[in-house]
C-alpha positions in Angstrom: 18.0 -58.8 -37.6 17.7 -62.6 -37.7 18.7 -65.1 -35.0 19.7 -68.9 -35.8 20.3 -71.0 -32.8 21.5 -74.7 -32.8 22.7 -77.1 -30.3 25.6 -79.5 -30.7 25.8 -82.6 -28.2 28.8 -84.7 -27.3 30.5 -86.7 -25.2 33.9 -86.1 -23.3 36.6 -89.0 -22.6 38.5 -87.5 -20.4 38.7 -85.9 -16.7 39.9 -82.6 -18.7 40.5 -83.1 -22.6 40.4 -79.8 -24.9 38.1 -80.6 -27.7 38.3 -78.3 -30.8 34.6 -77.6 -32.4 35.3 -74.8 -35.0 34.3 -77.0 -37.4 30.8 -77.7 -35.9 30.6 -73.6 -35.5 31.4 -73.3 -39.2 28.4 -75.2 -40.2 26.0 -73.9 -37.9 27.2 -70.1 -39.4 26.6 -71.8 -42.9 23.2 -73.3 -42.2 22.5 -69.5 -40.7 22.4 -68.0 -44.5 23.8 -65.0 -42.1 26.7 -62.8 -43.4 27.0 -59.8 -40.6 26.9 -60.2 -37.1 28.1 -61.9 -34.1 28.0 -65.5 -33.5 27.8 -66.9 -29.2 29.0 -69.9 -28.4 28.0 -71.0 -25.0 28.0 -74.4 -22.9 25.4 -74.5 -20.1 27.3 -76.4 -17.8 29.4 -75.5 -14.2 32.7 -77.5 -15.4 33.3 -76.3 -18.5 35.0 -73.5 -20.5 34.9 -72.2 -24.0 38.3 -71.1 -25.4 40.0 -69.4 -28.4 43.2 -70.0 -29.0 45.6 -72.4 -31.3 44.9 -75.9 -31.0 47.9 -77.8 -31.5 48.7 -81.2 -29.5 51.7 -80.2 -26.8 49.3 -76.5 -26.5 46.0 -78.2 -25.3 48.3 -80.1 -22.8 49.5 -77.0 -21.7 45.9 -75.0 -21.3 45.2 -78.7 -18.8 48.9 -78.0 -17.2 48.0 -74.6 -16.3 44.5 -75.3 -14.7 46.2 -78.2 -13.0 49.2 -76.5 -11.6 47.3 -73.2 -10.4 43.5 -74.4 -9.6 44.6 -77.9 -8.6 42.3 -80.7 -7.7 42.2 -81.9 -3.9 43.0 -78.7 -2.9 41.2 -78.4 0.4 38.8 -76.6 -1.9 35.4 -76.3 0.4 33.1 -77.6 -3.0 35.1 -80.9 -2.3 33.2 -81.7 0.8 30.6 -82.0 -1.5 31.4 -83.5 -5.0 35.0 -83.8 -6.1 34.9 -81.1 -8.3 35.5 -77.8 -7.0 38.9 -77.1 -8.9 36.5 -77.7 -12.1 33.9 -75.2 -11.0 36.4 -72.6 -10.3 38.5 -73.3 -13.7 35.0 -72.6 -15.6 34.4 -69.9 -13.7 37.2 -67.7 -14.3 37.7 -69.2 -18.2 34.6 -68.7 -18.9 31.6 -70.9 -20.4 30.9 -68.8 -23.6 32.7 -66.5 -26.0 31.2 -64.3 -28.8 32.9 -63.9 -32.3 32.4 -61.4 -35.2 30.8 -62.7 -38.2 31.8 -60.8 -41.4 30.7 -62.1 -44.8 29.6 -65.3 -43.6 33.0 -65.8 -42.2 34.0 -66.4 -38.2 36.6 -63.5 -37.9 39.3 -65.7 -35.9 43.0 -65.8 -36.8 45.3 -67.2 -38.9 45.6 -69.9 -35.7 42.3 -69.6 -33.6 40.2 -72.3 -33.0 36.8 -72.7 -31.2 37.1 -75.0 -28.6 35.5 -76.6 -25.7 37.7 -77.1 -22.3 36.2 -80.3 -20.2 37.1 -79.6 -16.8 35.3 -82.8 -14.9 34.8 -85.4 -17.3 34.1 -87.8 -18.9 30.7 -86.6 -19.1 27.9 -88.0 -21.9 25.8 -85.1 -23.5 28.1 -82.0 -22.5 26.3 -79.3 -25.0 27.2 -76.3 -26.7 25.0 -73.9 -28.0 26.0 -71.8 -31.2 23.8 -68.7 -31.7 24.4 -67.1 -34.6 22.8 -62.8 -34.6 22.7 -60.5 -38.0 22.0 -59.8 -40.9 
């Protein structure tokens, strides 16, 4: 079994912006030279997600509708006291801040209209990573 591991860094513009990195994933799963396995993608952060799904234009508003109608910020959320946050913290937490795909002949198996992509959930933010760990043969 062989593990590649790479880190991507960017920047966000946005208080919550959907960001699609397949693309970035794609490469890191070429530069891997690995065919078989099961490739992580995970972003060490408290306010943000990693999600699969299609990423089409009026859909990404509607993935920052939903967190905005049901985990709303200003809430009375007890976090708030503290930062101004909470509703981000709590959005990442029940999305999720990592996802793992099957890797099959050197291919991500998503479908026909999956994408990778990263959810910022208290932005903008400089240096939000992801880290892409590719595990196979």
């Amino acid at each position: 079994m062989r593990v590649y591991t790479k880190e991507l860094t960017l920047s966000t513009k946005k208080r919550v912006e959907v960001i699609k990195i397949t693309d970035y994933v794609n490469q890191v799963v070429r530069e891997s030279e690995i065919n078989e396995g099961v490739v992580v993608i995970y972003a060490p952060h408290a306010t943000v997600a990693i999600i699969i799904n299609e990423f089409e234009p009026r859909l990404t508003e509607d993935y920052v509708g939903w967190i905005m109608r049901h985990i709303p910020p200003n809430a009375g959320w007890r976090h708030d006291e503290i930062d101004d946050n909470a509703y981000a913290h709590i959005a990442s937490a029940i999305i999720g801040p990592s996802k793992a795909v099957p890797l099959s002949k050197g291919h991500l198996l998503l479908g026909t209209w999956q994408d990778v992509m990263l959810l910022e959930l208290d932005g903008p933010r400089h240096l939000r990573k992801v880290v892409v760990q590719v595990i196979g043969d």
